[in-house]
N, C-alpha and C positions, 0 to 999 in steps of 0.2 A: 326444526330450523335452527341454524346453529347463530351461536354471537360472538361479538369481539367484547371484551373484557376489560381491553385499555382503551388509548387513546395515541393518534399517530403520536411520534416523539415524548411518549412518556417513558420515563426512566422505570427500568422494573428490575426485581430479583432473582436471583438460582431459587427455582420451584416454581415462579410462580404464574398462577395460568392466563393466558392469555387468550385463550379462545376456546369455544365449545365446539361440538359438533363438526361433523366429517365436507362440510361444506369450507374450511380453510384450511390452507397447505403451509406446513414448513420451508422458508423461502432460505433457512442459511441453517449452518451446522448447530448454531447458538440456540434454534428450538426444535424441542422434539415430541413426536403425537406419543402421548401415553392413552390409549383407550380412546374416549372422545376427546379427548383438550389437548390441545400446543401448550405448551411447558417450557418456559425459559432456564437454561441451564446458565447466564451468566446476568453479568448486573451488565445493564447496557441500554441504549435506545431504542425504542421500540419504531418500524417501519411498514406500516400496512398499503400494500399495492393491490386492489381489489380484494383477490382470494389470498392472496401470499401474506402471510405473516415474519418478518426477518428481526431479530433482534443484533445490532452494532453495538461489541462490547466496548465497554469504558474502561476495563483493567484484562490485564493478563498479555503474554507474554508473543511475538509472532511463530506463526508454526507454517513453517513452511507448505506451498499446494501446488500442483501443476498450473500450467499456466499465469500463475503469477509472474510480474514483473516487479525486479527487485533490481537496487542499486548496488553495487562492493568491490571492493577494491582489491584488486590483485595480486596478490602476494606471492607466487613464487609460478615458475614454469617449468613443466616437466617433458620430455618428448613428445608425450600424448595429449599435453594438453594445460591449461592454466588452473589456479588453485585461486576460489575467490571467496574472500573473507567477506561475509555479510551482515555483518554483528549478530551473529549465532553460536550456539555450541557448537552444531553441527560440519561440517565442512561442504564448500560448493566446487564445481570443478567444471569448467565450459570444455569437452574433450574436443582434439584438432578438428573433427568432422565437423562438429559445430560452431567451429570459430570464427568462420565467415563464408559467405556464397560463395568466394573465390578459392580456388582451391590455393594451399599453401603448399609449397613445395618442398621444403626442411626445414628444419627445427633451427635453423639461422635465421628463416626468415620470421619467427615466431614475436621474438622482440618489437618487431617493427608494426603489427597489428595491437597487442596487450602487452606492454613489460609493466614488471614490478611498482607499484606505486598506482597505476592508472586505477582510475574510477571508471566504472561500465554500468550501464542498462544493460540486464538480460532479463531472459524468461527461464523457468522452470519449467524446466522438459520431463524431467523422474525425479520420484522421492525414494528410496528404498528403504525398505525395513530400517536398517541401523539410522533414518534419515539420514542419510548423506544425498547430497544434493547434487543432479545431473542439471547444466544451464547452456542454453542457446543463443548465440547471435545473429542467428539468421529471422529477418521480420522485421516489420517496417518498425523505428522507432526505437530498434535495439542497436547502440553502439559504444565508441569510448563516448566521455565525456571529456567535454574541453574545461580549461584552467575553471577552477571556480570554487563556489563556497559549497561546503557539506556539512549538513547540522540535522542533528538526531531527532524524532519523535516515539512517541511510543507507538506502536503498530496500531496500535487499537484506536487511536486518534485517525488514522489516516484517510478513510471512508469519511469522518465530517472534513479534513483538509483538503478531500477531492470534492464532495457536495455531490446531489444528484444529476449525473450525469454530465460530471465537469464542473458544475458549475461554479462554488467556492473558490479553485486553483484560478478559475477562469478567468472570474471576477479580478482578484489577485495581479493575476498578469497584464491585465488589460490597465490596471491602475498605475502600476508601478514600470511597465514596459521589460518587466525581467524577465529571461528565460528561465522556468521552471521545470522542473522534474521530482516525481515521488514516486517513491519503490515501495511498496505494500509492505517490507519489512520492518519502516519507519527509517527509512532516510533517502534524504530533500537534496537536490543538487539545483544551486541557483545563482544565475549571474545577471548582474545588470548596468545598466549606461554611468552609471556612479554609484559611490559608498552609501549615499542616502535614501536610492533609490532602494536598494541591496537592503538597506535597515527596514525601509516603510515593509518588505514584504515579509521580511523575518521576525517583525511586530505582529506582523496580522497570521502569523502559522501559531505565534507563541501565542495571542488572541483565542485561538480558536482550543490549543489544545488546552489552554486553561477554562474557558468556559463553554467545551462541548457538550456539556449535558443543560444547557439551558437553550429554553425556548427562543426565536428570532434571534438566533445566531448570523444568519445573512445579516440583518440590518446592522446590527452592532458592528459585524466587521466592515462594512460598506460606510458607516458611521467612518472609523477609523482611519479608512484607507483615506477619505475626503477632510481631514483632517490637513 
């Protein structure tokens, strides 16, 4: 019979084991079965859902995955297609087929769906070898972004700024009344009815990514936002 070794939302290290026995599964890239035991390969939180053991890292750097949804901004346009800057080494590129459900008819008309400068939701469609990054706008949820604020996170925060299943971003939104958005690469696109509304929520993103590795993180930000 096998055991769990931690405890939900405990912070653990690269090595260290988290579970016995072939009765629990690695639920994310960050743990891996050596033998009988799950093995954490970063420093992160630890997240047990029945059988599934996931560790959410605290450091390191984003790496791009398919179907992620990721925020960036547009930087130049080419016949085939748009060039988007995502705060990576890498390079992204939405090609014309996937620019939108509408078919576009020339490359005059290109400016008029993404030019230069604009902020976009998309998904990752292909990673290839070299990483370079293949991105989509076709799907609900994917489009430009209108006028607003963009402010950076570290990727590895992003998972406690969404919460299980929404719920952190959620909270968030319903306090402050702002439209939110966050792309798994660590950046936030947010606008709201006023500058102070717009500060309450960009208090509580810098809340969370400052003290995500501590226990009753909901309360504390809930704490704040009722402040």
């Amino acid at each position: 019979m096998g055991k769990v070794l931690v405890t939900d939302r405990e912070i653990v290290l690269p090595g260290q084991v988290l579970a016995e026995g072939m009765d629990f599964l690695p639920a994310s890239g960050e743990v891996i079965r050596e033998g009988e035991n799950l093995i954490s390969t970063k420093i992160g939180l630890v997240s047990i859902n029945n059988r599934f053991v996931k560790v959410i890292p605290l450091t390191g750097s984003y790496v791009p995955k398919i179907n992620d949804l990721i925020i960036g901004k547009v930087t130049s346009i080419t016949p085939n297609g748009w060039r988007v800057d995502f705060g990576s080494t890498t390079e992204a590129f939405i090609p014309l087929r996937e620019g939108s459900s509408d078919y576009i008819p020339r490359a005059d008309d290109m400016p008029r769906y993404y030019n230069c400068g604009d902020y976009v939701v998309s998904q990752i469609i292909n990673v290839s070898f070299g990483r370079l990054v293949d991105l989509s706008m076709k799907g609900p949820g994917l489009r430009k972004l209108s006028p607003g604020r963009i402010i950076s996170v570290p990727s590895c925060k992003v998972p406690r700024i969404i919460g299980k299943q929404g719920s952190m971003i959620s909270m968030i939104k319903e306090s402050t009344g702002c439209k939110i958005s966050v792309g798994q690469n660590g950046l936030i696109w947010l606008t709201g009815e006023d500058l102070n509304k717009e500060l309450k929520a960009i208090g509580a993103i810098e809340l969370i990514v400052r003290e995500s590795h501590v226990s009753g993180l909901t309360d504390l930000v809930k704490e704040y936002l009722e402040k």
